[in-house]
C-alpha positions as CSV (number, residue, x, y, z in Angstrom):
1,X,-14.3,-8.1,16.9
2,X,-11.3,-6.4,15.5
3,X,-11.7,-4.1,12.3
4,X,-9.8,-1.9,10.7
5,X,-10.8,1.5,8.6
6,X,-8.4,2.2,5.7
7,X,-8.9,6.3,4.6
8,X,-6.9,8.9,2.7
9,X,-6.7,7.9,-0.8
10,X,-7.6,9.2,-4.0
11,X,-6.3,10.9,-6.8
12,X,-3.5,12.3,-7.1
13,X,-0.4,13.8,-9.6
14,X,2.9,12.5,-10.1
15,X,5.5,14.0,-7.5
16,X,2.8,14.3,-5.2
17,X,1.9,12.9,-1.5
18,X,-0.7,11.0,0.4
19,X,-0.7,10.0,3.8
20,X,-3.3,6.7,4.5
21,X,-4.7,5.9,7.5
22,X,-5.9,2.8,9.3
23,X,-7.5,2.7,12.4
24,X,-8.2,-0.4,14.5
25,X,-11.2,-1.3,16.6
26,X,-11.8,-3.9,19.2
27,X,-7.8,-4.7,19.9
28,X,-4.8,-2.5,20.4
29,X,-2.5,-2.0,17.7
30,X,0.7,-2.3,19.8
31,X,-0.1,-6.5,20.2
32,X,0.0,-7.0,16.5
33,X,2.6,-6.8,13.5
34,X,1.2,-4.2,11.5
35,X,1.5,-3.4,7.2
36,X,0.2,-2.1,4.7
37,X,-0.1,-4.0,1.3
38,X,-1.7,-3.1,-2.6
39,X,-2.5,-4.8,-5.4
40,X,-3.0,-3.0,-8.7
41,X,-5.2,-4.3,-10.9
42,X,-4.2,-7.3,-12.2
43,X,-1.9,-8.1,-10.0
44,X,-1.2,-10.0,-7.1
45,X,-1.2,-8.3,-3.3
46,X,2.1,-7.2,-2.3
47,X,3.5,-5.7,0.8
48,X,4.3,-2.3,0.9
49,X,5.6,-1.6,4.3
50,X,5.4,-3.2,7.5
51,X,6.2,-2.2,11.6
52,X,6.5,-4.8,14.5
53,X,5.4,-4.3,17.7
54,X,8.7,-3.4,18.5
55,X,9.2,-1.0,16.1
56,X,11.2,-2.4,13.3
57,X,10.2,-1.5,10.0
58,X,10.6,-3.1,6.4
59,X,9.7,-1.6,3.4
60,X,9.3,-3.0,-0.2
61,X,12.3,-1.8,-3.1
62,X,10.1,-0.5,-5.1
63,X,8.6,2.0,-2.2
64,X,12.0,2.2,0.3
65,X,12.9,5.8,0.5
66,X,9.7,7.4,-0.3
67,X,7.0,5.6,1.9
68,X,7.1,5.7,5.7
69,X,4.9,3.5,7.8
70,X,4.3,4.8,11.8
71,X,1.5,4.1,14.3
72,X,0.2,6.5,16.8
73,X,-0.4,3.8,19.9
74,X,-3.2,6.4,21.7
75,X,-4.8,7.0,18.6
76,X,-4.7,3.5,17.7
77,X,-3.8,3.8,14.6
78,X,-1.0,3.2,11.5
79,X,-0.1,5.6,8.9
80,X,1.5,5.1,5.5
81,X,3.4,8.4,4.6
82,X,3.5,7.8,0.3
83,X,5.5,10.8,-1.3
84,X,7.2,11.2,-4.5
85,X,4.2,9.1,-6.0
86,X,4.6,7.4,-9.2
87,X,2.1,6.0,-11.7
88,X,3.1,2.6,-10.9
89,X,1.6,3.0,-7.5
90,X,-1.9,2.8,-8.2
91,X,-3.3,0.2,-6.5
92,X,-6.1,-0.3,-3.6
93,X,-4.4,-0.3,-0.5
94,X,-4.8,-2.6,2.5
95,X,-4.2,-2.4,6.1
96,X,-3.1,-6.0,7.7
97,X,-2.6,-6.6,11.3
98,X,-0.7,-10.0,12.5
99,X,-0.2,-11.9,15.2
100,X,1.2,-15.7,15.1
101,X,-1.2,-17.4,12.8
102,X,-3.9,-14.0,12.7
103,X,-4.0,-12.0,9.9
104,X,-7.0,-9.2,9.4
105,X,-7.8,-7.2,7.1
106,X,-9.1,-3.7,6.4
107,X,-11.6,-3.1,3.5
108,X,-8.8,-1.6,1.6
109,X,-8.6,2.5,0.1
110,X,-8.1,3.6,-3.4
111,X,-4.9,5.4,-4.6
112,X,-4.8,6.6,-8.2
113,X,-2.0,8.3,-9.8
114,X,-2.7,10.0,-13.0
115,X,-1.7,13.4,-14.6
């Protein structure tokens, strides 16, 4: 059964930096298209950033230049690098792994950024 654990958000100031985490359980990472999405309250779920399983990366306007998405094949696992954060980030935070017609999901971590 594959899972995967979201962690590393929270609160944080204006200008400042979190790094999110996902690890996967019960597959490898390096068989599936992996991203990151958010959806603010409100709001519909949007992609954030996104890495192939060859490596390519694609990144959202509104984050490209200030997010960076990696994975870390032995630790199984897919960061999401968020600096210069901006209020407008806010959201709950989801991990997605892809593969042809298979999406899942992680259970999604909180970023919040207030002064």
């Amino acid at each position: 059964q594959v899972q995967l654990v979201e962690s590393g958000g929270g609160l944080v100031r204006p200008g400042g930096s979190l790094r999110l985490s996902c690890v996967a359980s019960g597959t490898l990472i390096y068989i599936w298209d992996m991203g990151w999405f958010r959806q603010a309250p409100g709001k519909q779920r949007e992609l954030v950033a996104s890495i192939t399983r060859t490596n390519s990366t694609k990144y959202s306007d509104s984050v490209r230049g200030r997010f960076t998405i990696s994975k870390d094949i032995p630790k199984n696992t897919v960061y999401l690098q968020m600096s210069s954060l901006e209020f407008e980030d806010t959201a709950d935070y989801y991990c997605n792994a892809s593969f042809l017609s298979t999406n899942r999901w992680g259970q999604g971590t909180q970023v919040t950024v207030s002064s």
